[in-house]
N, C-alpha and C positions, 0 to 999 in steps of 0.2 A: 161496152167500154173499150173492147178491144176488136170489136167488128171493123173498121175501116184498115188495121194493121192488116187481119186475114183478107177483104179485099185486095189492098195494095199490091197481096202477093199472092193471091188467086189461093189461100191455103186450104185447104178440105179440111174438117173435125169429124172423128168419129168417134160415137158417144157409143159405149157398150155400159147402161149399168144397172146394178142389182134390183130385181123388181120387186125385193121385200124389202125395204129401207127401212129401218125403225128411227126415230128420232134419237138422236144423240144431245146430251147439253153440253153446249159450249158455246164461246164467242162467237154468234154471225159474224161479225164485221173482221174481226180478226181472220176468221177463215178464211172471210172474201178477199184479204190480202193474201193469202197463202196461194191462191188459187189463181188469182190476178199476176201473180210474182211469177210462177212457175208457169202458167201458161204466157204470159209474155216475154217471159227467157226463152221456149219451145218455140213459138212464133217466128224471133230473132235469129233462132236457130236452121230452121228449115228454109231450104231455098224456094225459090217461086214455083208455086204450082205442087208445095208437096202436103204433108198428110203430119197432121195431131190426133191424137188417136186422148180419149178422157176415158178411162174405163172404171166403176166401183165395184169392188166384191163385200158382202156382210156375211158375218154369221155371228154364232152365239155370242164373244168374245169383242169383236172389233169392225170399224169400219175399214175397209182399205181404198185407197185411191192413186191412180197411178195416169198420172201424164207424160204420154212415150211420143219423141218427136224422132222424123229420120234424120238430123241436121246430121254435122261433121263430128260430134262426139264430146267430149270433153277429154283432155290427153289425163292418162292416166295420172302422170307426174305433178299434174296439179289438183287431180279431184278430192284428194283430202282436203285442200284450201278452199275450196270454191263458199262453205258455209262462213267462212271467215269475212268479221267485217272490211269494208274498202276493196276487199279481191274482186276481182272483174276480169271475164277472159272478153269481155268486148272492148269495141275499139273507140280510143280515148276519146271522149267527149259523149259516147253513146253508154255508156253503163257505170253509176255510181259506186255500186261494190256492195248496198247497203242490201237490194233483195233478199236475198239469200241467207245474209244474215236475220233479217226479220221471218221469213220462213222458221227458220230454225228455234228463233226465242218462242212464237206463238208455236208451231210444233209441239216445243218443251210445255209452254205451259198449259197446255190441252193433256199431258203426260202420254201422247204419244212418240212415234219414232219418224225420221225420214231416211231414206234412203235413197241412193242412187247407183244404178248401173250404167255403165256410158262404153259402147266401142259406136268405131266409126259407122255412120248410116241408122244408127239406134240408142235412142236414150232414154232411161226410163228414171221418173221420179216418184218412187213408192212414200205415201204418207198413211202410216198404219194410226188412228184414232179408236183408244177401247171403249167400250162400254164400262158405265160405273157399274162396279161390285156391286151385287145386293147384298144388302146385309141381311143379316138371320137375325131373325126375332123369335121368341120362344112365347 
């Protein structure tokens, strides 16, 4: 879907992930927008010729997934907004505002978390997804 962007810009991916994945339930298609959203903000972000890095970690509890781009960062003064509907740090006519906000509703209703850390040269977008509880039966 988004192979011809990374062309365009010659961009490298490196995939580091978990080799014991266990199945989680939740929305495919939802995810694939979460995935699709943040990896095509990282793409936007990274100049030609540079590096996305997709890494998963699992363990008992949760899945974690984290898409780190080197772009220019996000400025600190607006990273609380950036989840917000309409916000866009891109330039006018290239980004709706609406991504990031749909990250966050399918996020929530997966009852996971996202997060972000951004300084210049490194941005990282952690999305922690749990595992359902077992319940106890007696």
């Amino acid at each position: 879907l988004l192979g011809h962007k990374l062309r365009e810009k010659n961009i490298t991916v490196r995939k580091d992930y978990c080799a014991d994945m266990r199945d989680i339930p939740a929305f495919v298609g939802e995810l694939n927008q979460v995935w699709t959203n943040l990896f095509d903000n990282a793409i936007y972000a990274v100049p030609k010729n540079g590096v996305i890095s997709i890494e998963t970690k699992c363990n008992r509890n949760d899945v974690t997934v984290k898409v780190i781009d080197g772009g220019p960062g996000i400025p600190e003064d607006i990273q609380s907004r950036i989840f917000d509907p309409f916000f866009t740090t891109k330039k006018q006519g290239e980004g709706t505002g609406i991504g990031l906000d749909t990250v966050m509703r399918i996020v929530k209703r997966h009852n996971a978390e996202i997060k972000v850390v951004s300084v210049p040269g490194r941005t990282v977008f952690t999305v922690c997804i749990p595992f359902p509880k077992k319940e106890v039966t007696e």
